[in-house]
Structures are given as structure tokens and as C-alpha cells.
N, C-alpha and C positions, 0 to 999 in steps of 0.2 A: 635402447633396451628397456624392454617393460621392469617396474617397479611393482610388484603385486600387494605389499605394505601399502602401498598408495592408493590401492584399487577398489577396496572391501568396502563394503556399506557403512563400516565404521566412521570411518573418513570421509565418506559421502554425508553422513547425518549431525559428523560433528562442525562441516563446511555450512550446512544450512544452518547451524543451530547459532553459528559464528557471524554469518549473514543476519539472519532474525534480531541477534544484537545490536549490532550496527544499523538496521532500522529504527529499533525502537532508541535510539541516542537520538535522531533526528529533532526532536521535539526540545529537548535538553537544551542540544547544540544552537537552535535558535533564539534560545532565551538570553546568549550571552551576546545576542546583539541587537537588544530591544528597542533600539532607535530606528533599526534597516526594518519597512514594513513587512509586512507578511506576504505581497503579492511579488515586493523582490527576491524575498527568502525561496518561497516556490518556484519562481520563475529561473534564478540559477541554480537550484537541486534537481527540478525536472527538467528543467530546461537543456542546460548544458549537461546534464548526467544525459538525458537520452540521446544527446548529438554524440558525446565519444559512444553510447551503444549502439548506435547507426555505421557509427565509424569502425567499431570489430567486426561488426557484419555486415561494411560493406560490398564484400566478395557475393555470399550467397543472397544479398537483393541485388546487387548488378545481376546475376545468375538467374533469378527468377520474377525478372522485373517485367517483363510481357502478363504473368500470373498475378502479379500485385496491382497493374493496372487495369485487367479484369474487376479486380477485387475494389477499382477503385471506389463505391460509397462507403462500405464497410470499414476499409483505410482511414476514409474520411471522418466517419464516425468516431474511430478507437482515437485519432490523431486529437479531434475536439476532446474527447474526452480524457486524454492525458493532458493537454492543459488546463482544462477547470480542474481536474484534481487536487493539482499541488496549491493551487489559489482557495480552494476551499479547506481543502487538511491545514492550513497552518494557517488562514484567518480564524477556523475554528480552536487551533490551541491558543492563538493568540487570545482572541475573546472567552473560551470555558474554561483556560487551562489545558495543561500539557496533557494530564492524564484523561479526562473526559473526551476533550478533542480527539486521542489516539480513540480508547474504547468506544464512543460514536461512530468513529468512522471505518475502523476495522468492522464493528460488531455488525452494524446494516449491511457492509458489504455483499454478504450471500445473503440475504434478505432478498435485498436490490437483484440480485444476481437471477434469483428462484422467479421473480417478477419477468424479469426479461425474457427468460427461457420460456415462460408462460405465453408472453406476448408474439416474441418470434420464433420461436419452435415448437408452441402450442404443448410443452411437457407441462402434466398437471402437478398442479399442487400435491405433497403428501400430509399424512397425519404427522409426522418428522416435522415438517417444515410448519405447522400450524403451530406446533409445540413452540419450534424455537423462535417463531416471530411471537408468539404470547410472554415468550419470556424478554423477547429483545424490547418489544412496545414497551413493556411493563418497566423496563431499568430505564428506558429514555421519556418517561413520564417523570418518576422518582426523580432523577436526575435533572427536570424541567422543573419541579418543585423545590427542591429542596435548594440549588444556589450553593456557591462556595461558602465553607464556614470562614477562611480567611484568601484571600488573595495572595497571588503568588507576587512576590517581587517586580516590580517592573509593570504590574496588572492591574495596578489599585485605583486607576482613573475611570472616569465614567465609560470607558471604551469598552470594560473589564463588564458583560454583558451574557452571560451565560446561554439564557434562548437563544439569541442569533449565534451564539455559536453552537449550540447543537443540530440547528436546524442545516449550518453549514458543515458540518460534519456527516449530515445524511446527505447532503449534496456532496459530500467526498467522497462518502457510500455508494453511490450512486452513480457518478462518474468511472470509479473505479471497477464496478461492475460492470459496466458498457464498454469499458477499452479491453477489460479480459474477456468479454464475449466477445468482441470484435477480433482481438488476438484469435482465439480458439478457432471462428469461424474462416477466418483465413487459416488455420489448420487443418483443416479439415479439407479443405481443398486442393490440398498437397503440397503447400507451402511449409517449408522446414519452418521449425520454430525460430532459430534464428534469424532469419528471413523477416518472419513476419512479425517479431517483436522489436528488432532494430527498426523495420519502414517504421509502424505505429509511434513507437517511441521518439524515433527521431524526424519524425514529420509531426509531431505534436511538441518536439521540442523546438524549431522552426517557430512552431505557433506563439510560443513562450518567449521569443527573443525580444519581440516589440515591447512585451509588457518590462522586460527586465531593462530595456535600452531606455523605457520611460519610467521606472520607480526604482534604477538602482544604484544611483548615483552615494545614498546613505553607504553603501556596501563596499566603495572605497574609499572612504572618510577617514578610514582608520585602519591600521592593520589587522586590530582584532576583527573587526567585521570582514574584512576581506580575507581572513582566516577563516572565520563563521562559513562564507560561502564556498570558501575553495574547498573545506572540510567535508559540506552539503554534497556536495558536485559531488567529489571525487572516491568518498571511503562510500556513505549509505551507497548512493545510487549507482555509482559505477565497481566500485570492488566488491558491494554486499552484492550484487545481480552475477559477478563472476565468480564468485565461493557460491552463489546459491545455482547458477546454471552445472557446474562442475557436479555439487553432491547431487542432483537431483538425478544426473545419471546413474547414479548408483545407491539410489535407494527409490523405495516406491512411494507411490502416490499418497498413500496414508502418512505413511510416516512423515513425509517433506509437511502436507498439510500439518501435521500435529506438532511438530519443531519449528513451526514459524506464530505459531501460538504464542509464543516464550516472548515477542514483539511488543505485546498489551503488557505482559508483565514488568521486561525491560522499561519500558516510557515509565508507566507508573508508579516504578520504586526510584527512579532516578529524578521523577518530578517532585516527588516529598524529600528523597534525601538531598538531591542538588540543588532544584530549583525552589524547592519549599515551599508546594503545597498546601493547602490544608483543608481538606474535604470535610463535610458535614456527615454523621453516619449513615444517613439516608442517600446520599450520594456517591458513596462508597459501594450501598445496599444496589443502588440502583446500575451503578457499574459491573458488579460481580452477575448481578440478572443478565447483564450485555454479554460478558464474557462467558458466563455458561449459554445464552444462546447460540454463540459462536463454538463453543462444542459441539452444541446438539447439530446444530448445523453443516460442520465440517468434516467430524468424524466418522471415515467410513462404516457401515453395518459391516457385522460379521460375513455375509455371503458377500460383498462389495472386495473386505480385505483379502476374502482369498482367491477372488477374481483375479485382483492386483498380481496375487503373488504368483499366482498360474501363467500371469502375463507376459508380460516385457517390461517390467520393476516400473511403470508408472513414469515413465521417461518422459512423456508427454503429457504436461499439465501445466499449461496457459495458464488457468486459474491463479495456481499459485504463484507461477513465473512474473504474473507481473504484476511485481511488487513496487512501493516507492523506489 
């Protein structure tokens, strides 16, 4: 028996907004196990979170597995690129900080994104997107100058390297861009998105086994760390993608986009008040430039939202779906 209290947009936006949280703890959560490196951190969050997402959808890829092996470069692609992901987002918080690492590598993401669709769909640049890469450049300079005012806990050794990690962070940008284009573009082909997010993810989680079977030994040293990762795995990347695949049926495209925003926020009130932070004003300055590019960026124009809303509620958005 349908429950129609269950069914409303309500419920749909406050399931994403629930999900966007639990991502942005990601970053947190791996501070409290700052002996387990960063390539094992990524390798069991992406790693084994994309295997159990392979594993709910293994029904419709058995189903449209003739179509995926069509698809296979493209697979290929997104699968590489969900492994460099998680290896660069969290060497990058490990080296800049929780909060810079997240806002880098969220903020470029549609940067990266606008680049690719240039490259292989040939869609041109707009005045939009000049605006909000001027503004993104602009915060990940400030933020290249300016260096933490104090170090986070656990960060204070020479490893604690800011450049290389923002730099890694645009490579997180950038990765992440090319595995949602690749998701999309097997959408587009008439692959369900279920389909075509469990192969990518769970064929890029594959890719991630070896690195985690060779650096993750720290990760059962202790129960807190093996807490750390099973934490990883289990709530961000496998329960935040099932509250965030659930609301996104029932809310539109804009909205999903604009509620997973609340992500940059989460990490970096939880990197000052938990992990203890302590930014420079200019680096602050230079973050909030990141994050409003990621506005300008994201949020749909007026004719776009009412598109959406004339539509089919924006059901289908890869972009967002794939998230950590």
C-alpha cells in the first residue's frame, strides 16, 4: 500500500539534504584515523562503497550488460576515474586541510565539467561559466597564497603542504567530472541510471582493491580505524547515495543540485569545530570566491528551472548522482 506522506518533494529534499550531510562528514571522519594513509582511506570509501553499489544494481547491469559492453571505453573511462578520485580528495584534505581540500575539489568540479563538454560535445563556453571560473581561479590563487594560519591536528609535519594539495584537489575536480560525464553519456544511450552508475562505480571500485590490499593494513591496527573505514564504506558512500538516489525521484534537478551544496558547508564547520582548523582570512576569502563560483555554476537560470518543472522533476541527473 502506497504511503503518499512518504512520496512528496518534501521527503525527497530533506533525503538529499540528509545525504549532502553525510558527505560532507567524510573529511571529519578521516581525521580520526590519521596514522591509516590517505590512499587507504579512499581506496575503502570508494572502493568497497562502489562494490555494495554494483551489488544493488546488480539485476539491471546483468539486464543491460550487452549495452554496457558497447559502452565499453567510456566505462572505462568513468571506472579510471572513480579511482583517482577518492586518492586525490583525501591526499588533498590530508595535505591542505579538510576544509580547502573539500571547497577545491567540489568547487572545480563543473569547471572541469564545462571543459569536457567543450572538448567532447563541442558545447561552447558561456558568459555564466567565464564568470564563475574567474571567480573559482581567483579563490584557488588566494588560497595558493595565503597557507593555513594554524594546522589542523595531526597536520603539523612537513607533509602539511598546501600547494600539492590544492593542486590535488583540482585533480579530484577533474576526475570527478569525467566519471559524471561518463555516467551521463552511458545515459544517454538508454542505459538506466542505475545501470550505468553501479558498472562505473563498481568497476572503478575493482580498480581500488589492489591499492587498498597494498596500503591498508594501518586500517586494521586498531578498531578505531577499522571503525574509520567501515564508517567510510558504509553511511557516506553507500547510505548517503541511497537517501540521495530515493529523494532525487522526487524533486527536480535544481533543487537536488542546490541541497547538495549544504556538503562544502557541512565539511567546513565541522573541520574548525571538530578537527580544529584554523584558516588565514585570506584563505577563508579565497574559499567563499570557490564556493560562490559553485553557485554561479550550478544554479539553474530562470528559463532552465522552469523547464525542469514542465518536465519529468529532473529524475535523471548523473551530474549530481555521482557523488562521493
Amino acid at each position: 500500500m502506497r504511503t503518499p506522506g512518504f512520496a512528496g518533494p518534501g521527503w525527497g529534499a530533506l533525503a538529499i539534504l540528509l545525504a549532502s550531510v553525510l558527505w560532507g562528514t567524510t573529511g571529519t571522519a578521516a581525521s580520526f584515523a590519521p596514522e591509516v594513509g590517505s590512499l587507504a582511506i579512499g581506496a575503502a570509501a570508494m572502493g568497497i562503497g562502489g562494490l555494495l553499489q554494483a551489488g544493488i544494481a546488480a539485476r539491471p547491469i546483468a539486464a543491460f550488460r550487452s549495452a554496457l559492453t558497447r559502452g565499453r571505453p567510456v566505462l572505462a573511462l568513468g571506472a579510471v576515474a572513480v579511482a583517482v578520485y577518492p586518492l586525490a580528495f583525501y591526499s588533498s584534505m590530508r595535505l591542505a586541510g579538510v576544509a580547502i581540500g573539500t571547497v577545491v575539489s567540489l568547487g572545480s568540479a563543473p569547471l572541469a565539467s564545462a571543459v569536457i563538454e567543450r572538448i567532447a560535445d563541442k558545447r561552447p563556453f558561456t558568459v555564466r561559466w567565464a564568470f564563475g571560473a574567474a571567480l573559482g581561479l581567483g579563490g584557488a590563487l588566494l588560497l595558493c597564497l595565503a597557507g593555513p594560519a594554524h594546522a589542523a591536528p595531526g597536520m603539523e609535519s612537513p607533509g602539511w603542504t598546501p600547494g600539492l594539495g590544492i593542486c590535488l584537489g583540482l585533480l579530484a575536480g577533474l576526475s570527478y567530472a569525467a566519471y559524471s560525464w561518463a555516467a551521463h553519456r552511458l545515459i544517454t544511450t538508454g542505459i538506466p541510471s542505475a545501470a550505468a552508475m553501479g558498472a562505473v562505480f563498481g568497476a572503478g571500485g575493482m580498480l581500488l582493491m589492489p591499492v587498498l590490499a597494498v596500503t591498508g593494513a594501518p586500517l586494521v591496527a586498531s578498531w578505531q580505524n577499522l571503525a574509520v573505514g567501515a564508517y567510510m564504506a558504509a553511511v557516506p558512500m553507500f547510505i548517503g547515495y541511497v537517501l540521495f538516489g530515493w529523494g532525487l525521484a522526487r524533486v527536480t534537478a535544481s533543487t537536488a543540485t542546490t541541497l547538495t551544496l549544504s556538503e562544502i558547508v557541512v565539511a567546513a564547520i565541522l573541520a574548525v569545530v571538530v578537527v580544529g582548523e584554523r584558516l588565514a582570512p585570506v584563505a577563508w576569502t579565497g574559499a567563499a570566491l570557490i564556493t560562490g563560483s559553485l553557485f554561479v555554476l550550478t544554479l539553474p537560470a530562470p528559463g532552465r528551472r522552469r523547464e525542469e518543472q514542465a518536465g519529468d522533476g529532473g529524475t535523471h541527473l548523473p551530474e549530481a548522482a555521482a557523488r562521493r
